[in-house]
DRENDO-1510 file (C-alpha; in Angstrom, 1 decimal, always signed):
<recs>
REC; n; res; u; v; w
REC; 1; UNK; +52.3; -41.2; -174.6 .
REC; 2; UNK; +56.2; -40.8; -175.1 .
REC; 3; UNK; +56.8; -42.0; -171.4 .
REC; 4; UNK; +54.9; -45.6; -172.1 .
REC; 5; UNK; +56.7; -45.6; -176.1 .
REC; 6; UNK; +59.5; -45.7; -173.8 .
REC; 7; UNK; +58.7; -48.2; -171.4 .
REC; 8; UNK; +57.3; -50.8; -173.7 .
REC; 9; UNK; +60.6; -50.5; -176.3 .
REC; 10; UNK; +62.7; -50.9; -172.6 .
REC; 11; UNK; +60.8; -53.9; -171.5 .
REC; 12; UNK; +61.0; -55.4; -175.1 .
REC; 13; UNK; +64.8; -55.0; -175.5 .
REC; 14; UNK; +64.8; -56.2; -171.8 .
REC; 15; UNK; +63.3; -59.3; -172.9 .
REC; 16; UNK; +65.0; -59.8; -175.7 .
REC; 17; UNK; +68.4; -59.8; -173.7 .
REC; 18; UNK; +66.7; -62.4; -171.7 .
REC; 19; UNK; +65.5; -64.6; -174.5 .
REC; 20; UNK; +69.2; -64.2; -176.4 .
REC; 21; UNK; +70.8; -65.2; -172.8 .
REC; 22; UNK; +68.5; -68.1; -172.1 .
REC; 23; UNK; +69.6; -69.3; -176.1 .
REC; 24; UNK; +73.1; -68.7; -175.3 .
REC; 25; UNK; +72.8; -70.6; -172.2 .
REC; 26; UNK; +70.9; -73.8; -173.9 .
REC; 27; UNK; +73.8; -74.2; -176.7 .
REC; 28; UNK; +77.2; -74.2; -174.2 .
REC; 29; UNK; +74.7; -76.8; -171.8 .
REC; 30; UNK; +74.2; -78.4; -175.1 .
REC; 31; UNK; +77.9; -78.8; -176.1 .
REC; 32; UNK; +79.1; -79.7; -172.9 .
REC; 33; UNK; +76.6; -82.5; -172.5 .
REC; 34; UNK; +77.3; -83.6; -175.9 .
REC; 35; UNK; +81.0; -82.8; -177.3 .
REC; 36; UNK; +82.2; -86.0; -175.7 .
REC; 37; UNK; +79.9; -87.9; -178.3 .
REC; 38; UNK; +80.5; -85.8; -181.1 .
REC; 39; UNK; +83.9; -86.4; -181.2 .
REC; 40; UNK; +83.0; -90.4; -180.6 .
REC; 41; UNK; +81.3; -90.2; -183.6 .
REC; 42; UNK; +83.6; -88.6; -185.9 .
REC; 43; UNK; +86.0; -91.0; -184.7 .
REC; 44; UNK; +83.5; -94.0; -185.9 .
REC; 45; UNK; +82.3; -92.4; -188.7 .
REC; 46; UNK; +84.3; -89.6; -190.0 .
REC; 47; UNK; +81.7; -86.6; -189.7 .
REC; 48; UNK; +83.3; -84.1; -188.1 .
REC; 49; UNK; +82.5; -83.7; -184.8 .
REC; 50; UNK; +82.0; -79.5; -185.4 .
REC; 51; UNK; +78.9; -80.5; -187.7 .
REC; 52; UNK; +77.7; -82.8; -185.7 .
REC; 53; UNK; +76.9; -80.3; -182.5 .
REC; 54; UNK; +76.2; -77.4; -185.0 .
REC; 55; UNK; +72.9; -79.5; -186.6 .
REC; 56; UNK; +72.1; -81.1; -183.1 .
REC; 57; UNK; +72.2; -77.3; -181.3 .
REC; 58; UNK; +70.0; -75.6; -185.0 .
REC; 59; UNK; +67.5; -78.5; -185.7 .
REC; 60; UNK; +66.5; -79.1; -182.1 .
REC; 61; UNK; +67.0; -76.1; -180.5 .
REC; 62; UNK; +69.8; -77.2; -178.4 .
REC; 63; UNK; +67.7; -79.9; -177.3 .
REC; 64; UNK; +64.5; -78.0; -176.4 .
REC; 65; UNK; +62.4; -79.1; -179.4 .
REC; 66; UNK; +59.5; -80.9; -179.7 .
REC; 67; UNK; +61.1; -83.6; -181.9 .
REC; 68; UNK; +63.7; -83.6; -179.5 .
REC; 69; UNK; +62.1; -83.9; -175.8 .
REC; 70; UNK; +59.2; -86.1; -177.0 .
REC; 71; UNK; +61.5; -88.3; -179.6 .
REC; 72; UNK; +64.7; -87.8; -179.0 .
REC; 73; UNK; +65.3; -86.9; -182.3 .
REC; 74; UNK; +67.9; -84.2; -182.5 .
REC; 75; UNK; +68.6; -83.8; -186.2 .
REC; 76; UNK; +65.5; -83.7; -188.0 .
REC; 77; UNK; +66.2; -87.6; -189.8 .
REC; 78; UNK; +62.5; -88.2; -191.1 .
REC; 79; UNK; +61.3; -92.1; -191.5 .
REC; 80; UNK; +61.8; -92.8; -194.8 .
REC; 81; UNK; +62.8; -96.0; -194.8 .
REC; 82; UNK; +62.5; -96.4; -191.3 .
REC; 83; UNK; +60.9; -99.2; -189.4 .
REC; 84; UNK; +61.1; -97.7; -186.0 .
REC; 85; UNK; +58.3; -95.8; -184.5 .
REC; 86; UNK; +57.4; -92.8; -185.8 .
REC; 87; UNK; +56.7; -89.2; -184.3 .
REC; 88; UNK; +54.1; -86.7; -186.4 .
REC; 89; UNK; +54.2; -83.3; -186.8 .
REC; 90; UNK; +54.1; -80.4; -189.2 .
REC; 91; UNK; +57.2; -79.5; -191.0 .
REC; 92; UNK; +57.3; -79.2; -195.2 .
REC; 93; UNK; +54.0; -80.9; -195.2 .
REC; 94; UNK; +51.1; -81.6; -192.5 .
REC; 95; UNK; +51.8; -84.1; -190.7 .
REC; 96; UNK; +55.5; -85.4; -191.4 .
REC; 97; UNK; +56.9; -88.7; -190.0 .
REC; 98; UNK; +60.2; -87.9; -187.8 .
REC; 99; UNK; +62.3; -90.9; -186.8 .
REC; 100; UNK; +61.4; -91.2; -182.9 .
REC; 101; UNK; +64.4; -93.1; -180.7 .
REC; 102; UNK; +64.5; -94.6; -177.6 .
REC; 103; UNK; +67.6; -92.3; -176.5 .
REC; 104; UNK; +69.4; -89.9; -177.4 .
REC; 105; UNK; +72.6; -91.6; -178.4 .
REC; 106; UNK; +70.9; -93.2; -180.4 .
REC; 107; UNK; +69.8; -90.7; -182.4 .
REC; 108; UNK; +73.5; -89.4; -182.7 .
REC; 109; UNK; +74.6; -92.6; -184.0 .
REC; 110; UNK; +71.5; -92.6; -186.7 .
REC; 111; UNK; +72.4; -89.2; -187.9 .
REC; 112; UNK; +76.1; -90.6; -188.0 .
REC; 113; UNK; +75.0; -93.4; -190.1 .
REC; 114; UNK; +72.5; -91.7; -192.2 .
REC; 115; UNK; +75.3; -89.1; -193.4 .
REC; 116; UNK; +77.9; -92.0; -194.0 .
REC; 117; UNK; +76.1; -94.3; -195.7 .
REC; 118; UNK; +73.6; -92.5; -198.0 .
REC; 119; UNK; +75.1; -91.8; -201.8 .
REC; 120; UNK; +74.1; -88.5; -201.6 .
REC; 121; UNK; +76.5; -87.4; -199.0 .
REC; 122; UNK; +79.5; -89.3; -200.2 .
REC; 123; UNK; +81.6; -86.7; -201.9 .
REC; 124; UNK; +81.3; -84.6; -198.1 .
REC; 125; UNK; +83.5; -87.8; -196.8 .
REC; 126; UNK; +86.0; -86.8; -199.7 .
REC; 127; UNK; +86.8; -83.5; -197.7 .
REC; 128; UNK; +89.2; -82.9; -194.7 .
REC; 129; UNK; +87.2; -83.5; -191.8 .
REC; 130; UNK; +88.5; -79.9; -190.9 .
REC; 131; UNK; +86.8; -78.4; -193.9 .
REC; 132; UNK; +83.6; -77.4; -191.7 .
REC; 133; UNK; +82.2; -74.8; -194.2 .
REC; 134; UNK; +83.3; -77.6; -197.1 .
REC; 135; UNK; +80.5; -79.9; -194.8 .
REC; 136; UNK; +78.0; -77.2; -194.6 .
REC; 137; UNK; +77.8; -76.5; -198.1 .
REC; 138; UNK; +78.2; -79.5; -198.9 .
REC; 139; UNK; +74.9; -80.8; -196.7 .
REC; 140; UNK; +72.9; -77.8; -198.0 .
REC; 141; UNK; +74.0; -78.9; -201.6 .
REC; 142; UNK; +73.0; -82.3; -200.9 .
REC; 143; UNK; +69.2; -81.5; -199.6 .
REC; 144; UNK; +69.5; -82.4; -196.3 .
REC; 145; UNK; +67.7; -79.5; -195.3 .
REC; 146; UNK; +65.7; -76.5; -197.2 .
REC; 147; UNK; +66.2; -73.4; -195.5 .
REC; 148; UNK; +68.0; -71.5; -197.8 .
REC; 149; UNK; +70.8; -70.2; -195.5 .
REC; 150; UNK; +71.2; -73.8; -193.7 .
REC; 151; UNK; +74.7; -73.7; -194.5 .
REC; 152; UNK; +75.6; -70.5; -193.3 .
REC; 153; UNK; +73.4; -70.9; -190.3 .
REC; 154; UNK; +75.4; -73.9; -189.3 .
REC; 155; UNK; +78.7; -71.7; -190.2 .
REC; 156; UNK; +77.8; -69.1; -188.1 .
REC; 157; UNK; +77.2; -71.5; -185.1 .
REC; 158; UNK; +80.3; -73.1; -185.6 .
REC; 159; UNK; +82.2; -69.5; -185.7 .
REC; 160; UNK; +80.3; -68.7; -182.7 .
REC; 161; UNK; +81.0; -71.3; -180.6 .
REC; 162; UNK; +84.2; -72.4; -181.9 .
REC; 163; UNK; +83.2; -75.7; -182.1 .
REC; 164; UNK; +85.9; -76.6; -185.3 .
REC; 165; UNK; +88.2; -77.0; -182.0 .
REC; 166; UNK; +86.9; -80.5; -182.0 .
REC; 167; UNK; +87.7; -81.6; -185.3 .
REC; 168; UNK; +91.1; -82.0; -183.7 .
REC; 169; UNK; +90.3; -83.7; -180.4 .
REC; 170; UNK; +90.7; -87.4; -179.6 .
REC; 171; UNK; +88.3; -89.6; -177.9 .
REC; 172; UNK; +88.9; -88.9; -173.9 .
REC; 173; UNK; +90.3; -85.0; -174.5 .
REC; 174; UNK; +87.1; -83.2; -174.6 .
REC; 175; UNK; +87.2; -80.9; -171.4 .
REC; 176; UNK; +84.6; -78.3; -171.6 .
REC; 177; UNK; +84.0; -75.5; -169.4 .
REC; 178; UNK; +80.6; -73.0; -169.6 .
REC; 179; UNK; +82.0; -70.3; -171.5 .
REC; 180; UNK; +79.4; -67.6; -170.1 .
REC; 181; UNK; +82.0; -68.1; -167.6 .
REC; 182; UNK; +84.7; -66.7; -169.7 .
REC; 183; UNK; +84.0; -63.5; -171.7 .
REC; 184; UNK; +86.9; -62.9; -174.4 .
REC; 185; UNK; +89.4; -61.6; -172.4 .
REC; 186; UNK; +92.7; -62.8; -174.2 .
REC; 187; UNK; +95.3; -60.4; -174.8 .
REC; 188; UNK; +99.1; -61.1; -176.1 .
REC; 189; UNK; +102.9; -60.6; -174.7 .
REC; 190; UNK; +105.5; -61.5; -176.5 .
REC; 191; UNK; +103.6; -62.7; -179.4 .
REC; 192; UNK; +101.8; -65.6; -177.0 .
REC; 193; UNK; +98.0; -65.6; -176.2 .
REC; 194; UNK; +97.2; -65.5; -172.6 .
REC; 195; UNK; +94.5; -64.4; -169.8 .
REC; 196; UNK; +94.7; -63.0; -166.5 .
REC; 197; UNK; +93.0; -64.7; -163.7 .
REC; 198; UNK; +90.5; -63.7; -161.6 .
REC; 199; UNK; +88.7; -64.4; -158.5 .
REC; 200; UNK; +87.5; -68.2; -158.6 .
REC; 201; UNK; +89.8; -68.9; -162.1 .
REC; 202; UNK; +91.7; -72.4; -161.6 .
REC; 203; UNK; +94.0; -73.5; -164.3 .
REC; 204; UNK; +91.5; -76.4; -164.9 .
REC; 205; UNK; +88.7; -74.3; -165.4 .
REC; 206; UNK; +90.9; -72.0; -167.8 .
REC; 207; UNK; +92.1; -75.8; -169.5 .
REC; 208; UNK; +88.4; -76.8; -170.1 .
REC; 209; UNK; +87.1; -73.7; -171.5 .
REC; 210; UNK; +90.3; -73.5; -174.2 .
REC; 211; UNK; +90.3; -77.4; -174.7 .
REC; 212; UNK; +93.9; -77.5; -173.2 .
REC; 213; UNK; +94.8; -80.1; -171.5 .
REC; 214; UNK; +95.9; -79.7; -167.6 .
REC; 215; UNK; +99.0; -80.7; -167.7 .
REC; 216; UNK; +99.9; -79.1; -171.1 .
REC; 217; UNK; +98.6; -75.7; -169.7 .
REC; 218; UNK; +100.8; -76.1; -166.2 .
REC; 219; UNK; +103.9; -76.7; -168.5 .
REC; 220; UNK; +103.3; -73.4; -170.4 .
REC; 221; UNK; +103.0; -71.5; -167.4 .
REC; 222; UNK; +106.0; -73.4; -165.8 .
REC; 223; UNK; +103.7; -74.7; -162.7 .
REC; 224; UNK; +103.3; -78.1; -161.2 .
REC; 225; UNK; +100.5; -77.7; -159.5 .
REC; 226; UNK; +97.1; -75.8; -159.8 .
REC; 227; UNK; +97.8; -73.1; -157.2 .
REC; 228; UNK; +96.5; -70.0; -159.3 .
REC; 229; UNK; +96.0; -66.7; -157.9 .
REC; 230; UNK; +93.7; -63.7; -158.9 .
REC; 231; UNK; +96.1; -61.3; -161.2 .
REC; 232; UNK; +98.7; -64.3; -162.1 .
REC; 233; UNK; +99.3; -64.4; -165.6 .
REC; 234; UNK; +98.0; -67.3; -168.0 .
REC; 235; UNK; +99.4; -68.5; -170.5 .
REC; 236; UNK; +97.5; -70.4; -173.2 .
REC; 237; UNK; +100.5; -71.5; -175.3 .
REC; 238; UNK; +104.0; -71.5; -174.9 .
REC; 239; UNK; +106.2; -69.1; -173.9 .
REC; 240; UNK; +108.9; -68.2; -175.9 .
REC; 241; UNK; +112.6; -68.7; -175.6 .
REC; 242; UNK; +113.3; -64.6; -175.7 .
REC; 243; UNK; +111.8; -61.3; -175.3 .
REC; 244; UNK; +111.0; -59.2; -178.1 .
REC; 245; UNK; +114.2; -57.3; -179.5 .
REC; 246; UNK; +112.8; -54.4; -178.1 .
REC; 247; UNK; +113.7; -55.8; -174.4 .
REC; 248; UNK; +117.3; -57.1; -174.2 .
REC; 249; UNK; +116.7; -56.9; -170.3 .
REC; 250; UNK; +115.0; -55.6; -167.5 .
REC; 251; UNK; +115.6; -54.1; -164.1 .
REC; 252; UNK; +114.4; -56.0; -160.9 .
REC; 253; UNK; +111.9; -54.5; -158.4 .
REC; 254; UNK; +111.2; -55.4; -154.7 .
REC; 255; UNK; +109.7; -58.1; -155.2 .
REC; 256; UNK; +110.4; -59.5; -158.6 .
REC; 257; UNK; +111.3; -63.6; -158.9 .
REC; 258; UNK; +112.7; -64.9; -161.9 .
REC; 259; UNK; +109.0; -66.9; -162.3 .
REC; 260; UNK; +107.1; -63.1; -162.2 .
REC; 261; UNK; +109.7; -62.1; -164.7 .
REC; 262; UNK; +108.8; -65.0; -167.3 .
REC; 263; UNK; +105.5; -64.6; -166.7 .
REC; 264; UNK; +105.5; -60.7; -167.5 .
REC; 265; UNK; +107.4; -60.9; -170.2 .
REC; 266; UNK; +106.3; -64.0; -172.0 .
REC; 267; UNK; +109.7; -65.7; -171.6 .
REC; 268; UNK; +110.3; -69.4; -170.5 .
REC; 269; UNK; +111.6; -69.9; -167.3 .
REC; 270; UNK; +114.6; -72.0; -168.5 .
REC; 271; UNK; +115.7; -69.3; -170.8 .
REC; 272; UNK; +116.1; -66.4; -168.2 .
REC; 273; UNK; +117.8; -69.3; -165.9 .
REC; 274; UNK; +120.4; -69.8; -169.2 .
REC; 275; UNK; +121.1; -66.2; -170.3 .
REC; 276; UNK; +121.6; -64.8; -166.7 .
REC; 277; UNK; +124.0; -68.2; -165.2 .
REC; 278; UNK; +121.1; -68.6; -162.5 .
REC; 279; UNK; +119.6; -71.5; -160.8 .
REC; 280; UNK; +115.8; -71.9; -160.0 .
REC; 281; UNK; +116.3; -71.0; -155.9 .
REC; 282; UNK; +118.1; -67.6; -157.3 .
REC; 283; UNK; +117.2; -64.3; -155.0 .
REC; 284; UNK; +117.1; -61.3; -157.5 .
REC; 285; UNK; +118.7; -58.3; -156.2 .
REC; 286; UNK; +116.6; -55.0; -156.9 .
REC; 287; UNK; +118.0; -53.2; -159.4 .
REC; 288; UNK; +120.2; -55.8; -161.0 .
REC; 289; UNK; +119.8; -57.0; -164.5 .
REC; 290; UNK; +117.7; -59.7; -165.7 .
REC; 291; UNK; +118.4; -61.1; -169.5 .
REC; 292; UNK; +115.7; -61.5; -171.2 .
REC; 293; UNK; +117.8; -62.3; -174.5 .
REC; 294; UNK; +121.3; -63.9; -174.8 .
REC; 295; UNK; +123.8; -61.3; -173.5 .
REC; 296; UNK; +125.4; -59.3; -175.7 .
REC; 297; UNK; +129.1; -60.3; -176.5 .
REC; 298; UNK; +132.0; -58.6; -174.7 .
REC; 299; UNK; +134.4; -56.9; -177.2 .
</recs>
């Protein structure tokens, strides 16, 4: 009797893993399809594009829904005063008529629309468009849905998902990357975020997941091209011009360039080239000094 208790709880939990992967899965296909077009839409209308994806993912199930596959409605709008053709199903009553569109954009744009130009919603427009939990309140406050915890539900999604990183992005800079294929992994030297790379990683892969641009992300790491390697250093922001106090210099190993030695120790390039009088085609000697700070003055 205990053996099948057992078996059953395992193949539930098993299952459960799958469903919660399968979810998981949906929502970063869902905000790669459709970041581009949130952040279109905040730029038209001024709803932040964070808000945008966090209703599209909860109110159609990151586009699995009914309402969403049969009429492309992906945030719930009802006809009201609609004059389009309807779609029916139960919801707060039997029966409900949903907005149905001919795409999906279009339903975007309607939901953009809706939010901007009913009277109910105009203090939200008031806020910074960075003010996500300000918008999810705000929406809750204003009836736009009843489920008690809509706001934090959408809060939680945006938290999750980090999709505030948007609110900041300009038509065109949207570069997404499936983050199932980047588990947290950042870890900090010298005070600067970065990653190491592993086997398949490309600094344009690493730039779409973190919404860097390419070119921004190859200037961090003092690179001009994308030629990363498995166990090379990332860096997700800039390095900075010294090393900790704690590290006035270090020794060189067999081995060692001055490009590994910025890279280990968070350091631009150009700074190690200035403190030490060297030039970028300098060969370090093993066991010379490097300067990781401005030398100390002679006496």
């Amino acid at each position: 009797m205990l053996r099948h208790l057992l078996i059953s709880i395992f193949l539930c939990a098993f299952a459960m893993v799958g469903v919660a992967q399968s979810n998981a899965h949906a929502r970063h296909a869902y905000i790669h399809k459709y970041a581009d077009l949130a952040v279109s839409e905040m730029k038209r209308t001024g709803v932040p594009a964070s808000i945008s994806l966090a209703q599209g993912i909860l109110e159609s199930n990151s586009g699995r829904s009914d309402l969403a596959t049969k009429a492309k409605n992906h945030f719930g709008i009802k006809c009201h005063d609609w004059t389009g053709k309807g779609f029916y199903m139960d919801d707060d009553a039997k029966n409900e008529c949903f907005r149905h569109y001919d795409n999906v954009e279009q339903s975007w744009r309607d939901h953009s629309d809706f939010l901007r130009t009913r009277p109910r919603y105009a203090s939200l427009f008031e806020l910074k468009i960075t003010d996500y939990k300000g918008w999810a309140r705000g929406l809750k406050s204003a009836g736009y849905a009843t489920a008690p915890t809509y706001a934090e539900m959408l809060i939680k999604i945006i938290e999750e998902e980090k999709l505030y990183y948007y609110d900041s992005k300009n038509i065109g800079e949207v570069a997404i990357y499936d983050p199932a294929a980047y588990p947290n992994r950042v870890e900090v030297i010298n005070g600067v975020e970065c990653i190491e790379a592993r086997e398949g990683d490309t600094f344009d892969k690493i730039a779409r997941y973190y919404g860097i641009k390419l070119k921004k992300i190859l200037k961090y790491n003092d690179k001009v091209r994308d030629d990363l390697k498995p166990g090379d250093i990332v860096y997700l922001r800039n390095k900075k011009g010294k090393a900790a106090s704690g590290y006035p210099y270090c020794r060189v190993r067999e081995g060692n360039t001055i490009y590994g030695i910025s890279q280990r120790y968070g350091v631009k390039m150009g700074s190690l080239i200035k403190y030490n009088n060297y030039t970028p085609m300098t060969r370090l000697v093993p066991g010379e000094k490097v300067y990781l700070r401005s030398k100390p003055k002679q006496r």
